[in-house]
Structure formats: C-alpha cells, structure tokens
C-alpha positions in Angstrom: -95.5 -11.5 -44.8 -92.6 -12.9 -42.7 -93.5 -15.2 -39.7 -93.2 -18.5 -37.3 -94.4 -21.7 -37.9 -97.3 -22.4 -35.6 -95.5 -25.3 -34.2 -93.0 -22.5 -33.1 -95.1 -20.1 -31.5 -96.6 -23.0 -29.2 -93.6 -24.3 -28.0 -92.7 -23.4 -24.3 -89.6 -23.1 -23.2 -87.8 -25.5 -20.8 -89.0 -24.0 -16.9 -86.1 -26.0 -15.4 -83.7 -24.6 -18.4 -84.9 -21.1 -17.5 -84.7 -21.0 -14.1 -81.2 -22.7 -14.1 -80.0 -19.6 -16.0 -81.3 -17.5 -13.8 -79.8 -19.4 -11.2 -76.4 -19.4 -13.0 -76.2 -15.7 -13.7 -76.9 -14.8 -10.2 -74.2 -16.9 -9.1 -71.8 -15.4 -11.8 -72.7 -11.8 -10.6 -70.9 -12.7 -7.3 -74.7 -13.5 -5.0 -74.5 -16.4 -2.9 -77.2 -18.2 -4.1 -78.1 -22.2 -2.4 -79.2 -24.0 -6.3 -82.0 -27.1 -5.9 -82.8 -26.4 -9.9 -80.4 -28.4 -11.2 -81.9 -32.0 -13.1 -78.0 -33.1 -13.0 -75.4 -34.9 -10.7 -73.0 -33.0 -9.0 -70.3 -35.2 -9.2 -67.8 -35.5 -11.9 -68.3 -38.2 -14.9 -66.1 -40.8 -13.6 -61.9 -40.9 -14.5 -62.5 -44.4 -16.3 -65.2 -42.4 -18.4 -63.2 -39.5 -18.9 -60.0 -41.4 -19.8 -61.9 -43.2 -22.7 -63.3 -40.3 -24.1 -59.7 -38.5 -24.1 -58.5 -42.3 -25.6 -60.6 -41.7 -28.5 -59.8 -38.2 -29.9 -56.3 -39.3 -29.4 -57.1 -42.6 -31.5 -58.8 -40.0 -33.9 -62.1 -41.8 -33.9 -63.6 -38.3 -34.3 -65.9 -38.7 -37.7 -69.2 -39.8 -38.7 -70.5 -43.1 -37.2 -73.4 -45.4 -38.3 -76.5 -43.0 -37.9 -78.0 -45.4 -34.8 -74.8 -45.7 -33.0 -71.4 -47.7 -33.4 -72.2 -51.5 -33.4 -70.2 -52.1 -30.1 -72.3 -49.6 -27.6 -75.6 -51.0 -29.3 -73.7 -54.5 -28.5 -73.4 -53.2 -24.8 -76.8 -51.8 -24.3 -78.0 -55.4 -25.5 -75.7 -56.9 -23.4 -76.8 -54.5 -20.6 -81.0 -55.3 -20.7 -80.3 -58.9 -20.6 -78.2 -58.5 -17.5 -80.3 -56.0 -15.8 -83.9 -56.0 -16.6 -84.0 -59.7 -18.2 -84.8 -58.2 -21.6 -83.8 -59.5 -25.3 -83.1 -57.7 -28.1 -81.0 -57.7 -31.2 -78.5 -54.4 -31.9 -81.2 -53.5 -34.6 -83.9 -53.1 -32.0 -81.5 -50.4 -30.2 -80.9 -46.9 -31.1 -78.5 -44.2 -29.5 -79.6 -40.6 -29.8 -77.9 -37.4 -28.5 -79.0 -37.9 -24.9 -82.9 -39.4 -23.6 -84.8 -36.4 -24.5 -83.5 -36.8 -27.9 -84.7 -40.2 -27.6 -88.6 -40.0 -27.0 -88.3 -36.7 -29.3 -87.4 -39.3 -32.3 -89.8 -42.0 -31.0 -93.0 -39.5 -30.7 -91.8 -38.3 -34.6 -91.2 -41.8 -35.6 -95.2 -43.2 -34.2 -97.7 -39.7 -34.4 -99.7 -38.7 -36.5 -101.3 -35.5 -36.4 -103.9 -35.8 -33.5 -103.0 -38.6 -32.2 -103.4 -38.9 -28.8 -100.7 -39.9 -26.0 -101.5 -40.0 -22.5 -99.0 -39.1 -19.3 -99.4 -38.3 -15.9 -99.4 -34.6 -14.2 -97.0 -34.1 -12.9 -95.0 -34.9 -15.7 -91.6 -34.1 -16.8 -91.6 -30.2 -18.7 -90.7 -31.8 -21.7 -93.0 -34.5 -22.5 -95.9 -31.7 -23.4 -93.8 -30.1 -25.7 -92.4 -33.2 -27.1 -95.9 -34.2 -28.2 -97.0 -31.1 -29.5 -94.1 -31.0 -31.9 -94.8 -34.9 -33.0 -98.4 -33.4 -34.1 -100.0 -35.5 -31.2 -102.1 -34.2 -28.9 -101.1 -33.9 -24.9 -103.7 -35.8 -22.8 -102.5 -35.7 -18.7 -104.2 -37.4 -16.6 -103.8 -35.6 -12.7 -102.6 -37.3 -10.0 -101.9 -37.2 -6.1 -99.6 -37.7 -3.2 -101.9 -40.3 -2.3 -101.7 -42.1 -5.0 -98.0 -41.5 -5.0 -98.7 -39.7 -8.2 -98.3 -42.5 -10.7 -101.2 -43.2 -13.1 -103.6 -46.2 -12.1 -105.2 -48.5 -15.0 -108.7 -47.0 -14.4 -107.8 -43.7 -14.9 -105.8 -44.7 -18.3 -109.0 -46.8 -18.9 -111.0 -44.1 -19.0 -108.9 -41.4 -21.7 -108.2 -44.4 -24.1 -110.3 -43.2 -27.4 -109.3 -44.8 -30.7 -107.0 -42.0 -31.1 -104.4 -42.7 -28.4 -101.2 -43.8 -29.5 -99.0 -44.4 -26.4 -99.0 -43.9 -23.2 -95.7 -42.5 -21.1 -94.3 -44.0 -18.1 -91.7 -42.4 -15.8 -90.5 -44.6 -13.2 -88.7 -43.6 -11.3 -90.0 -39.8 -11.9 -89.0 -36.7 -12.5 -90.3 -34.4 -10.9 -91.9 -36.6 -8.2 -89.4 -39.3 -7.2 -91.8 -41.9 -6.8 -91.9 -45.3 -8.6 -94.4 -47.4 -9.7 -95.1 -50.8 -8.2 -94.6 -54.4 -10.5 -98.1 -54.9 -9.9 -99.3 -51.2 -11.2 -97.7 -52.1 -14.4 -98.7 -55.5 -14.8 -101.9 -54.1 -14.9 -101.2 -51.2 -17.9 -99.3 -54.0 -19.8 -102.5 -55.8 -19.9 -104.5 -52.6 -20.4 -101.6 -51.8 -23.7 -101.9 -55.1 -25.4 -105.8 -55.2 -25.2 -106.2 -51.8 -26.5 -103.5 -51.9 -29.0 -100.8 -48.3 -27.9 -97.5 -48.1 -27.3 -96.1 -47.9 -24.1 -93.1 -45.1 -23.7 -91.0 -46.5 -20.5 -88.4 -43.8 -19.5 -86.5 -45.5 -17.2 -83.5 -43.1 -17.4 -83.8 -43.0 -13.4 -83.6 -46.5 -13.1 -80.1 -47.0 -11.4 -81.2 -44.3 -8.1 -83.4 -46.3 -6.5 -84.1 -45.9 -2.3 -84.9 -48.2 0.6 -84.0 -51.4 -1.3 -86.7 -50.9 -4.3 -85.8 -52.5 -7.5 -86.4 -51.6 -10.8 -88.9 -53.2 -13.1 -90.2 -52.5 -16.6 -92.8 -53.0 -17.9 -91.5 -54.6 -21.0 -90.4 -57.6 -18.9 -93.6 -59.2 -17.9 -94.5 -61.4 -21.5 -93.2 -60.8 -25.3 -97.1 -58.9 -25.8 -96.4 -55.9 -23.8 -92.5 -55.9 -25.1 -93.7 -56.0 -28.3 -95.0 -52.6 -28.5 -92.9 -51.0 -25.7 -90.2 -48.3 -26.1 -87.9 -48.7 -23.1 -86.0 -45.6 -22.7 -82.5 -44.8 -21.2 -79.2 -43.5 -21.0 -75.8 -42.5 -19.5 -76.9 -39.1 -17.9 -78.0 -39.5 -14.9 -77.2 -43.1 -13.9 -73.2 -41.9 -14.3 -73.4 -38.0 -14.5 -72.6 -37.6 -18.0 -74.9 -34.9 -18.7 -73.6 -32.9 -20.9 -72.1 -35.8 -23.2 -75.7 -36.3 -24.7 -75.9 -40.2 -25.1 -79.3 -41.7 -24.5 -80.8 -45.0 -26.1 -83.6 -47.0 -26.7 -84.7 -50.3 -27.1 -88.4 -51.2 -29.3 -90.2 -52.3 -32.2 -87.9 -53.2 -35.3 -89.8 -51.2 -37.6 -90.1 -48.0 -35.3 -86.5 -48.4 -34.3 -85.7 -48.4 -38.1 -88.0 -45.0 -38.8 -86.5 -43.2 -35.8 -82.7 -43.9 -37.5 -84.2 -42.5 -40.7 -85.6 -39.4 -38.6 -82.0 -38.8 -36.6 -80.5 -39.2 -40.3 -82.0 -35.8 -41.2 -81.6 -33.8 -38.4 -78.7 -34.9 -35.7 -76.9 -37.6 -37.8 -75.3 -40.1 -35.6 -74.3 -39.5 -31.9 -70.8 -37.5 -30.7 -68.2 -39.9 -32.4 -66.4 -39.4 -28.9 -69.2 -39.8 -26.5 -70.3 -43.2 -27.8 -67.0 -44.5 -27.0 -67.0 -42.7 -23.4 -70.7 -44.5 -23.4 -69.6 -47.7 -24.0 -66.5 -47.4 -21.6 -69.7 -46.5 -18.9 -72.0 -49.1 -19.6 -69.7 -52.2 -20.2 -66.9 -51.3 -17.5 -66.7 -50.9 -13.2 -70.4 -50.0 -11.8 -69.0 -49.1 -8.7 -69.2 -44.7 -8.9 -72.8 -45.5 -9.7 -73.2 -47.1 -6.9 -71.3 -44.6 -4.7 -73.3 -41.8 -5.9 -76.6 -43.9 -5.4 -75.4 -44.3 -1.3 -74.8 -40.7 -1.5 -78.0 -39.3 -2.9 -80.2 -41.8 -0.6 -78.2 -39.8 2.2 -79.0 -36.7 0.8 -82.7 -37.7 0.6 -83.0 -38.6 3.5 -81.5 -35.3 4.9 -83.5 -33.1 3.0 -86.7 -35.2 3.9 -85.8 -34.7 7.8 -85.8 -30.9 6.6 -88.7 -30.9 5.4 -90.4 -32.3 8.6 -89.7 -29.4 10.6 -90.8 -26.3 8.1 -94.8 -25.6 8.7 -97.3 -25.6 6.2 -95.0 -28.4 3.9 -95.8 -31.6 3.2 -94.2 -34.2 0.5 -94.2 -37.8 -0.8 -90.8 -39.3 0.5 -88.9 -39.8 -2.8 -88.5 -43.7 -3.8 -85.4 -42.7 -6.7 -83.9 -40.4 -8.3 -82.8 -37.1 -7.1 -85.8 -34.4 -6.5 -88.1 -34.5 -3.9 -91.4 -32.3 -5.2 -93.4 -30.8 -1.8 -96.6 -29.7 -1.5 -96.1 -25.4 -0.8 -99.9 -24.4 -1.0 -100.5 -23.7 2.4 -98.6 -20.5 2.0 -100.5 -19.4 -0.9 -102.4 -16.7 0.0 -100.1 -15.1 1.9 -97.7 -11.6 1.4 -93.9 -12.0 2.7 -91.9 -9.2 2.7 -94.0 -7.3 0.4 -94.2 -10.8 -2.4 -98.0 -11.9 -3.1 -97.7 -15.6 -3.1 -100.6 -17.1 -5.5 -98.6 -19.9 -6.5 -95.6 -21.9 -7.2 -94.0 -19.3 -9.8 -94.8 -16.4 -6.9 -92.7 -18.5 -4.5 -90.2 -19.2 -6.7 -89.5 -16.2 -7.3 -89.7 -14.6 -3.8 -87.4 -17.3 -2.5 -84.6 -16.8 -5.4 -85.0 -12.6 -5.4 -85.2 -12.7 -1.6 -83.4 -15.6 0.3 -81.6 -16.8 -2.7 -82.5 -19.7 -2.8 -83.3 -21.5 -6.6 -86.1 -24.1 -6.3 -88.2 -25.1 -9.4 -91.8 -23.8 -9.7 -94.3 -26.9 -9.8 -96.8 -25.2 -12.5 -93.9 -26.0 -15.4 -94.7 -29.5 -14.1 -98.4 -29.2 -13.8 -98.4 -29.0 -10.3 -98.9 -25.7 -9.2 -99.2 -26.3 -5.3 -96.2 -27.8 -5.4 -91.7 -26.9 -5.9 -89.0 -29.3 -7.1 -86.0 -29.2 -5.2 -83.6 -31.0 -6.6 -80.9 -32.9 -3.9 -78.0 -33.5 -6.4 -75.7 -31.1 -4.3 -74.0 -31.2 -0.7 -75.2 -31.9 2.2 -73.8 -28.7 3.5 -75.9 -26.6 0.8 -78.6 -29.0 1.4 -78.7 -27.6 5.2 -78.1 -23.6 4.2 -81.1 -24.0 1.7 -83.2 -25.5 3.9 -82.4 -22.9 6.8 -83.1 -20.2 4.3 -86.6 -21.5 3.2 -87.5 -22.2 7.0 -86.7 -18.7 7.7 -88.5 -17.5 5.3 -91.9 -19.2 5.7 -92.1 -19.9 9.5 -89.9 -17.0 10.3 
C-alpha cells in the first residue's frame, strides 16, 4: 500500500510561512491588512548588490559552480570573520548553502545520528524543531523567561546533557525574542562545550542589527577549544535584505565542513551561480545600507516598544537586535471579543487578522504560547496603524 515516509508525516509546516500567506492573500483580495509576520527587510537589496547580480548574467556566469561555493566569496567570508569577529579560518573550513536555514539543515545531516540529542532554547526559531527531527536527532528545549531574557543559562544546559547530546543551538541575537546573549553567558557554555565534548550551532545570522550600542560576540572567539567544535552560522539575508537570493554560509570543523559539501552535492548542488557573485559584491563592498537600515530598525524598535507601553494587559522584553519584538499576550486569555474565545496565541492571532486585520505571528509555533511575534521590518506609519488597531481591540 501507497504511503508517506514517517519523517514526512511529522514534519510541521513553517507557522511564519503560513501565516504570511494568509497575510498575502488577504492583501491580494483588495483588505487593508497592517503585516508584522514578515521575518524579512523591507527595504530593497541594495543597487551595488543588484547591479552585480545583473553583471553576472550578462558576463554569463550562469552554470554550475564548485559545490561549497566559488573560491572568491569563501575568500570573502574568511576575509570577513577575521575582520569582524577576530576569527581564522581557511576557505575549506567555509561552506555557502542556499540561504542559513539551508545551512544548519546540512550541518544537523552532516553531525546526527539517529537519536541523538541536540539541545535549544524555547522560544526557539520554528525551524530548528523540524530541522532536527529530519537529521534523526531528537529535539530537547529547554524553557525560558523574560526574566532571564530568554537565553539559555549553563545550569540549565548542565542539567539535559546525557551522553547522547550532540550540539547545542545558540541564537544570538534571536528570532523570535530579540534578545542577545551576554560575553560572559557564553564564556560559560564554551567551557560547559569543551568539557562535555558537543557541538556548539552559533546562528549569528542577526549579528549586524544590534541596539543600544551592543556588540556582537561568538562564542567561537574566546580560545581555539570552543572554535574547534563550533559551527558559526551566517548569511546575506537579513544583515543586507537579500532574502530571497538564498546565500547563507558557515564556518566549522574541516571534516564536518567536508561531509556537509558531500550532503549539498546530492540534493541542492552548489549555490545560485548569480547570487554568489551578488553575495560577494555584499560582503566585500560599501557596509554603509547596512548600516542605514540598522539606524532605521533601532527607530522602529524603539517606536513600537513606546506602543507597547500604553496597551493593557502587554508586557515584553525590550528587543537588543534584530527585527521582532515577541510580547507577552496572556493576560487576555480567557477572554471573548467580539464573539472570538481567546485560549491562546493562535486564538488571538486569528481574531486580530479576521477582525482588525492586523497579521501578527502566534507564539505557540515558537513554543511560546502566551506570547505574539510582531515583526518591525515595516514603516513607521504601519507600525502606528497596527498598533492603533491592536489597542482598540484589547482595551477598547
């Protein structure tokens, strides 16, 4: 008899994916509808970008390329961890896959074996669940809180290592939470790494929207131990709104580096031929639109923050990067508006979309179900409708 693999029967699907469609095909049925779902910049890949990706279909570089990437963008990204985060490595310690989630895809099929173990904090990013599952490895989430600014601490690593976990994730700063974790926090799961022998997982694909001054750290900077067995995780998406050109990268172990080109061999091949040379355009040229859209999300924060203050029954962690803030609804659970029963995040969700349209995230698809991510990567303007609309509807 005909049927699905296990593996695809347990897969979920995306929640932001499928609650951006929704989004989208409202909007494309004419509804005005304010959109905090989106995990993307809203402004335009920069015209040097463009330009270089236009260059090289004119220049007909527009075939296969070495599976891990074209030797000059692995050149850059080297070029770029020396500069940036004070790390070393050689172009065969780099690989560039078709965007970041591509990227700890290949590194969890590259390291698991079935029922291996890999550890990562709730709320975590909807993928990373999934992403194990698929790798064979078992999901082990660790909850944490707003006081805590939800990043994991040591102890409470400490205490799910078994001698089947295999790597730990770290998502600084996060998506969905916005928080970072401090040098000191990961000094101390370095230490924790090398003495209990896992891989640490560093997506750092936030790394350039940081707030209030913060810098970035990794946590493959602090001795050659910890770097040793530490995937650090980026790419082009976010830090220079390239979304949909699918270019993230990685830096790691030599021998897992080699096993994840083998992997992306058999399934993706190499990288878009044209992307890679828009990539490298990105990461070796002018940093300055990064910067500009950096100034303009901290504004944007901080707006939607001051928002925040003045709706009832909402509270949130001020975001310390990237481009969601992630508040606490639960207050409101419990209550019936406008005929909605609101038991939790998916309830609101839907009542605000249906009913104010308004397109927030539901936290349970984040494993956070007292809490929403909005996402601020849109206008200030749209920023002060939505928030109208969500005041409205809760305080009234």
């Amino acid at each position: 008899m005909l049927s699905l693999s296990e593996r695809g029967k347990q897969v979920a699907a995306s929640s932001t994916l499928a609650i951006t469609a929704k989004i989208n095909q409202m909007v494309a049925d004419g509804l005005d509808v304010i959109k905090f779902g989106a995990g993307e910049p809203d402004f335009d890949t920069p015209e040097h970008i463009k330009e270089a990706g236009i260059d090289s279909i004119q220049a007909g570089f527009t075939k296969y390329t070495a599976v891990a990437g074209i030797i000059e963008l692995r050149n850059a990204i080297v070029t770029k961890f020396g500069n940036d985060n004070n790390l070393r490595y050689k172009p065969s310690e780099v690989i560039v896959n078709c965007g970041a989630k591509h990227t700890i895809y290949n590194i969890l099929q590259a390291i698991c074996n079935p029922g291996d173990e890999v550890i990562f904090a709730a709320p975590y990013w909807v993928s990373y669940i999934e992403i194990v599952k698929l790798a064979g490895g078992i999901p082990i989430i660790v909850e944490t809180i707003a006081n805590q600014n939800f990043c994991l601490t040591v102890d409470q690593i400490a205490t799910e290592v078994t001698d089947k976990t295999k790597a730990v994730i770290i998502n600084s700063p996060s998506n969905p939470t916005g928080t970072i974790y401090d040098s000191e926090a990961l000094r101390e799961i370095a230490d924790l790494a090398v003495d209990k022998r896992f891989y640490i997982i560093s997506d750092e694909i936030y790394e350039s929207l940081l707030y209030d001054g913060y810098q970035h750290c990794s946590i493959a900077t602090f001795n050659n131990d910890i770097k040793a067995i530490t995937f650090v995780v980026n790419g082009v998406s976010k830090a220079y709104s390239m979304t949909g050109w699918r270019i993230g990268y990685a830096a790691g172990p030599e021998d897992a580096i080699s096993a994840m080109s083998r992997i992306q061999s058999h399934s993706t091949s190499n990288p878009t031929s044209i992307a890679q040379k828009a990539a490298l355009t990105a990461i070796s040229g002018s940093q300055e639109a990064v910067e500009s859209m950096r100034v303009a999300f901290e504004k944007r924060r901080d707006l939607i923050c001051e928002r925040f203050d003045g709706i009832d029954g909402v509270t949130y962690v001020k975001p310390q990067g990237a481009f969601y803030i992630f508040p606490d609804f639960s207050d409101h659970y419990s209550r019936t508006i406008d005929g909605f029963q609101i038991k939790g995040s998916q309830d609101l969700a839907n009542f605000l979309l249906e009913c104010v349209k308004v397109g927030v995230v539901p936290g349970v698809g984040f494993g956070a179900d007292k809490n929403m991510r909005l996402s601020f990567a849109t206008s200030e303007v749209e920023i002060n409708r939505g928030l109208d609309r969500i005041k409205k509807a809760l305080n009234g």
